[in-house]
C-alpha positions in Angstrom: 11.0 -13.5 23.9 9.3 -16.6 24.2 7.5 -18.5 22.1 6.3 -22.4 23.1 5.8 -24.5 20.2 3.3 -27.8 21.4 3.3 -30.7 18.5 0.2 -32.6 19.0 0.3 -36.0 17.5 -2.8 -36.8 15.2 -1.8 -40.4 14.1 1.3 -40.0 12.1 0.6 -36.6 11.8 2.3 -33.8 14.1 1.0 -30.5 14.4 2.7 -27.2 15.8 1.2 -25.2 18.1 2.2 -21.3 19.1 1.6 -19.4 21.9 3.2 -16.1 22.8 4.9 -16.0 26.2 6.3 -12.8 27.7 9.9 -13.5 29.1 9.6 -11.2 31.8 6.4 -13.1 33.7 5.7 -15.8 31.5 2.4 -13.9 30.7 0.0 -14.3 27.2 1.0 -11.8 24.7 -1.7 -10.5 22.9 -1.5 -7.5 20.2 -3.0 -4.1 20.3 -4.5 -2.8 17.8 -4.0 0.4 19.1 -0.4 0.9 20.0 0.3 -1.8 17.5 2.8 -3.3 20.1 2.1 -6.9 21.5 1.6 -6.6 25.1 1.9 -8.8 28.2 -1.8 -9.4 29.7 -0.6 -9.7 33.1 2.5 -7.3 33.9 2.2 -5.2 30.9 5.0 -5.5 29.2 5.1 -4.4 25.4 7.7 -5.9 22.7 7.7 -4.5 19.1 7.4 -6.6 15.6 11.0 -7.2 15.7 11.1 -8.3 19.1 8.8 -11.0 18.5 10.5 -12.2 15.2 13.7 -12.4 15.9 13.6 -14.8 19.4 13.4 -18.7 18.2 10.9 -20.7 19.4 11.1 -23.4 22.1 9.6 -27.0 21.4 7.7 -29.5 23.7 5.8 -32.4 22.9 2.8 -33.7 24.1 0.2 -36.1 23.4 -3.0 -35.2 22.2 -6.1 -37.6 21.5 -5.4 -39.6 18.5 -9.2 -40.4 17.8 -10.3 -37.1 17.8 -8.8 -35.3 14.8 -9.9 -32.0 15.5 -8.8 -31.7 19.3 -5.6 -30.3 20.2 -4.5 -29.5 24.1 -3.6 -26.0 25.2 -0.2 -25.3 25.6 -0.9 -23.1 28.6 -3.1 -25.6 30.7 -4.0 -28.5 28.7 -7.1 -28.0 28.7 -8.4 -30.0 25.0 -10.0 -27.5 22.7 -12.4 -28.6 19.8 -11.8 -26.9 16.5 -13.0 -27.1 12.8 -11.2 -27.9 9.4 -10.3 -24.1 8.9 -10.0 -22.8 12.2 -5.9 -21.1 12.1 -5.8 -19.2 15.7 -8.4 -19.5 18.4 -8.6 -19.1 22.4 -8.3 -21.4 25.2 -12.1 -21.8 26.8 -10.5 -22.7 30.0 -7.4 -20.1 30.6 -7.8 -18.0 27.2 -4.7 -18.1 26.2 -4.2 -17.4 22.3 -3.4 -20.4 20.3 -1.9 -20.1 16.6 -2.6 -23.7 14.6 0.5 -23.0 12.8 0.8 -25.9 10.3 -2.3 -24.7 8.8 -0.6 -21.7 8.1 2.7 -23.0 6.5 3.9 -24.0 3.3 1.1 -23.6 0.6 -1.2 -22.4 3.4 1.3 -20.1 4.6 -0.6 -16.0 3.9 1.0 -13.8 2.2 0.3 -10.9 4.3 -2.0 -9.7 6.9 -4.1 -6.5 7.5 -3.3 -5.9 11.6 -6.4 -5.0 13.9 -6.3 -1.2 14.3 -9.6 -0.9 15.8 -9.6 -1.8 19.4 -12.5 -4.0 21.3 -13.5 -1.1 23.2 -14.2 0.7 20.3 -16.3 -1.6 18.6 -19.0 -2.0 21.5 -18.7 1.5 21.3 -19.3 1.3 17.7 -22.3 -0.9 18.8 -24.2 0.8 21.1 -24.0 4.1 19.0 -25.6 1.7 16.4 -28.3 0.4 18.5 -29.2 3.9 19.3 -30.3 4.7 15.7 -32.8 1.5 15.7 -35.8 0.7 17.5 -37.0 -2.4 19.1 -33.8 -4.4 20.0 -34.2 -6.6 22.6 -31.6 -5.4 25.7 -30.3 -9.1 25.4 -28.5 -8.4 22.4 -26.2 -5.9 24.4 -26.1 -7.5 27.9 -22.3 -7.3 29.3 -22.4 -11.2 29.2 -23.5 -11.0 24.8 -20.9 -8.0 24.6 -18.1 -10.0 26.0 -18.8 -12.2 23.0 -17.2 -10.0 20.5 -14.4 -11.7 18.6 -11.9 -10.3 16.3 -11.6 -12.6 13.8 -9.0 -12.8 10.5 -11.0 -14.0 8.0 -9.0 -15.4 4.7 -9.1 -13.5 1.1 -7.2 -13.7 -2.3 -6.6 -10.0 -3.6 -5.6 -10.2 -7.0 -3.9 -8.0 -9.4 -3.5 -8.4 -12.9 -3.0 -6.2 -16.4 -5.4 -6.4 -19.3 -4.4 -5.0 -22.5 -7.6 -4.4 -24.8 -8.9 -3.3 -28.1 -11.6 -2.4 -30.2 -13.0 -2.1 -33.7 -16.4 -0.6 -34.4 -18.5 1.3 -36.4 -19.8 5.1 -35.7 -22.3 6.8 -37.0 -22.8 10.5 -36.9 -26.1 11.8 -37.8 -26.7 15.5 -38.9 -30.1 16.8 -39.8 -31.4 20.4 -41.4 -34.4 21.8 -43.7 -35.0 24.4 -45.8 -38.2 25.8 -47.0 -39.0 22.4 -49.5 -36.9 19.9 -47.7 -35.8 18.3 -44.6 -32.4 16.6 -45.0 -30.6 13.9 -43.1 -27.3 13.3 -43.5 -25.3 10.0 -42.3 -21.6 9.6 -42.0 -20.1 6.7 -41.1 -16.5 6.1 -39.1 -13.9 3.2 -38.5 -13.5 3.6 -35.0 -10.7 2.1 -33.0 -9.5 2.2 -29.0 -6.7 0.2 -27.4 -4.6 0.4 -24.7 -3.4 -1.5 -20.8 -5.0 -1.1 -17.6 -3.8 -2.2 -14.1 -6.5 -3.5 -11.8 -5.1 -3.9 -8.0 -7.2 -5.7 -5.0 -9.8 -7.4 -7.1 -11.1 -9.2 -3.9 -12.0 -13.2 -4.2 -13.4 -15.5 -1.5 -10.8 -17.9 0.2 -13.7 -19.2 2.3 -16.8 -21.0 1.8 -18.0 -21.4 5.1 -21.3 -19.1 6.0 -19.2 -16.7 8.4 -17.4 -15.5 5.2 -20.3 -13.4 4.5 -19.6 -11.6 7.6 -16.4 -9.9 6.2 -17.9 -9.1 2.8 -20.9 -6.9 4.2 -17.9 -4.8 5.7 -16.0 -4.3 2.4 -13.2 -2.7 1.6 -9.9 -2.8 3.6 -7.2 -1.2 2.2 -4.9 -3.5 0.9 -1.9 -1.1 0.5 -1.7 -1.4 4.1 -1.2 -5.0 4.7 1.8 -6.3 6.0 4.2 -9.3 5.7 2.5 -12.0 7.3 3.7 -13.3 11.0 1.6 -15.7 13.2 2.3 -13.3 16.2 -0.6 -10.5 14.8 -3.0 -13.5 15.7 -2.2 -13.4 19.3 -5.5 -12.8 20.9 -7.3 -13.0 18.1 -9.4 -15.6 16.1 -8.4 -16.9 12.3 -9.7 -18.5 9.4 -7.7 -21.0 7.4 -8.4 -20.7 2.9 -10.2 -23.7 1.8 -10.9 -22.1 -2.1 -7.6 -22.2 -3.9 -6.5 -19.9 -6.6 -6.8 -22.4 -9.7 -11.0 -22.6 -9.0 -10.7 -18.8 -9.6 -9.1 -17.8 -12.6 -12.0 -17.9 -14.7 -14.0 -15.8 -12.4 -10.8 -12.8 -12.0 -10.4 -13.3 -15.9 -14.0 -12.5 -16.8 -14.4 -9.4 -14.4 -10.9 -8.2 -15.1 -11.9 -8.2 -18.7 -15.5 -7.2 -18.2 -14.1 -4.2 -16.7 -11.4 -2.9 -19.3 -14.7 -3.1 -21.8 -16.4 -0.6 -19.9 -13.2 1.4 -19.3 -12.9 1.6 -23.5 -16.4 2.0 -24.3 -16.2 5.1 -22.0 -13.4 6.3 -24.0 -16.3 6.4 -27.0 -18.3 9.4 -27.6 -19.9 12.0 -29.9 -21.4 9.4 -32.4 -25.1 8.3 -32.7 -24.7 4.8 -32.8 -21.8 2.4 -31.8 -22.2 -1.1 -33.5 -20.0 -4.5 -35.4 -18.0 -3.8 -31.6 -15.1 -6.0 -32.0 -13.3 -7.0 -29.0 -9.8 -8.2 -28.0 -9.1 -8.7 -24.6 -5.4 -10.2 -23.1 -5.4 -10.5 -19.6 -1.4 -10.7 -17.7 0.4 -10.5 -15.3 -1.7 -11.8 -12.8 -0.6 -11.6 -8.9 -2.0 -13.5 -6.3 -2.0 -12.7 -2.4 -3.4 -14.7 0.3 -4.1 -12.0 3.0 -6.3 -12.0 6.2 -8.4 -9.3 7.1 -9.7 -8.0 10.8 -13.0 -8.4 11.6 -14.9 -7.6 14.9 -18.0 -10.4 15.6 -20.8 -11.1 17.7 -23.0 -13.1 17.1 -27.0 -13.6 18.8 -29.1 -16.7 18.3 -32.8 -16.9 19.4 -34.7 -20.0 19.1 -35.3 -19.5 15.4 -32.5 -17.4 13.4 -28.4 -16.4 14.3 -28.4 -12.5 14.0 -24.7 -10.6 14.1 -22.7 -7.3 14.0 -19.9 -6.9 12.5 -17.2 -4.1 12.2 -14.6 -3.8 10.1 -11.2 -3.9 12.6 -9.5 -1.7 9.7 -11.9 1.4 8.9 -14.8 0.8 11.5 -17.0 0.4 9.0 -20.5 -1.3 10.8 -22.8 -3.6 9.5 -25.4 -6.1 11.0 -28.9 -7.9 11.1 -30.5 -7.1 14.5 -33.3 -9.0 16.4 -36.5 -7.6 17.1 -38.1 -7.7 20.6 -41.6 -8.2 19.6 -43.1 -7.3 23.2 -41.4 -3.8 22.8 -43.0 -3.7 19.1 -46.4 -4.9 20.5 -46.4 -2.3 23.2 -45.5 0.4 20.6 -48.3 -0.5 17.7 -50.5 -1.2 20.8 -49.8 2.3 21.9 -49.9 3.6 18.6 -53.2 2.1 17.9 -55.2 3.8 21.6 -53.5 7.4 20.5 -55.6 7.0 16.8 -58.8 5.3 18.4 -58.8 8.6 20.8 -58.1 11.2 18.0 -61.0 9.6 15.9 -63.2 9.3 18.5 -62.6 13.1 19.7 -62.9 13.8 15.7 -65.8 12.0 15.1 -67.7 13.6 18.7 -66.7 17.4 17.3 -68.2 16.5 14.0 -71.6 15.4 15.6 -72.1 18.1 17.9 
């Protein structure tokens, strides 16, 4: 295997570059979601997870634009590609060959774990156009081959936590019982000292590690299933797109410790019943244990603009779960409600001729 490692120089600064090369062509390596193997684009050679990790990588150098921080030069061609802050993998415009940022995913930056692409491209157009069927009034633009070429999987970053809260409570319950007779009605109130405690484990509470706008792509596709996340490697990101965090941990304690907590109240309320009235609720609340993992998740993209808004589809590259906010093609609508409009003017006129004669 081999792997080509470009350092750009940014100043005093060097940054690594990775691209996956196939040692029997010299072909991109891209993975498959589908076979889960990473295969050669060009002769078709496949390599397992092993393969990949345990062949070092080679090193060149090269010199990159020192004025423009956020240009780096393909490996493949050196062609200069413009990225953002947080971009971690992209493509090469020119040759497309994948690109893996790799110092922004190292040391403190470094994820945890990743959640591989297991649905394919293919499948999500196919995921789209079974969509589109079920809407009216899209504009065909929005699913020309050139706009479905656009579809990108992307890794976008999240922090699943998991912590422990051990919790108790004191109250006071009330237990009402009422009966009469043939003078009297009589109500009778008992009162009770009542007390619940006990631990709860809460796995993949789900935090943002992105505040850019394209996070809320991979939140209207929620949940992945953690549990099958691997170790991370930069190699899954062959072919693919990635985030890099820019929310650290520290700026979300609070938030986890609230909902963790706000959630083992309602788990010992519900362990309350059979009384009238619960009140003088005291709580205490211990939150521990808590386990952060930086993790990226697969996401399928497109994205539409028109001249006034940026519409988008999005499928989750775990489960295939869809979402999206479509464009309308107003002609198409103005046709239909035109249409609409003739086939009730004739009905009333036809009504309103029967009723006269």
């Amino acid at each position: 295997m081999r792997i080509i490692v470009e350092n750009i120089m940014r100043g005093n600064k060097e940054m690594s570059v990775y691209t996956y090369k196939c040692p029997n062509c010299g072909g991109g390596l891209n993975f498959d979601p589908k076979t889960q193997y990473f295969i050669c684009e060009f002769c078709g050679s496949e390599f397992t997870k092993e393969e990949m990790e345990t062949n070092k990588p080679e090193e060149a150098k090269i010199q990159s634009n020192q004025e423009e921080t956020l240009l780096y030069s393909c490996p493949s061609c050196g062609a200069e590609v413009i990225t953002d802050e947080t971009t971690a993998a992209t493509e090469c415009f020119f040759c497309h060959s994948s690109v893996v940022l790799s110092d922004r995913l190292t040391g403190k930056f470094s994820p945890d774990e990743v959640i591989p692409f297991t649905v394919q491209k293919e499948r999500a157009i196919e995921g789209l156009m079974e969509w589109i069927k079920k809407k009216r009034f899209v504009p065909k633009a929005f699913t020309c081959e050139r706009q479905l070429e656009k579809i990108t999987g992307v890794y976008f970053p999240i922090w699943y936590v998991d912590c422990e809260v051990e919790g108790a409570v004191d109250a006071r319950g009330t237990k009402v019982r009422v009966w009469q007779d043939s003078n009297f009605r009589y109500t009778e109130t008992r009162f009770f000292k009542v007390s619940r405690n006990g631990e709860v484990g809460i796995k993949q509470i789900p935090k943002e590690a992105l505040t850019k706008v394209e996070s809320e792509l991979y939140k209207s596709v929620l949940p992945f299933d953690e549990s099958k996340a691997v170790p991370f490697t930069s190699a899954y990101l062959s072919g693919f797109q990635a985030e890099k965090r820019n929310v650290e941990k520290e700026t979300l304690i609070k938030i986890v410790d609230d909902e963790a907590k706000h959630y083992a109240k309602q788990l010992l309320d519900e362990t309350i019943s059979g009384y009238a009235t619960i009140t003088n609720s005291n709580y205490q609340m211990n939150l521990k244990n808590m386990d952060w993992k930086y993790t990226l998740l697969p996401v399928w993209v497109m994205t539409y603009k028109d001249t006034k808004k940026t519409y988008y589809y999005v499928m989750n590259g775990q489960t295939g779960k869809i979402n999206g906010k479509l464009p309308v093609d107003k002609k198409k609508l103005g046709w239909t409600s035109a249409g609409i409009s003739t086939v009730v003017f004739i009905i009333l006129m036809l009504f309103t001729r029967g009723g006269i004669s």
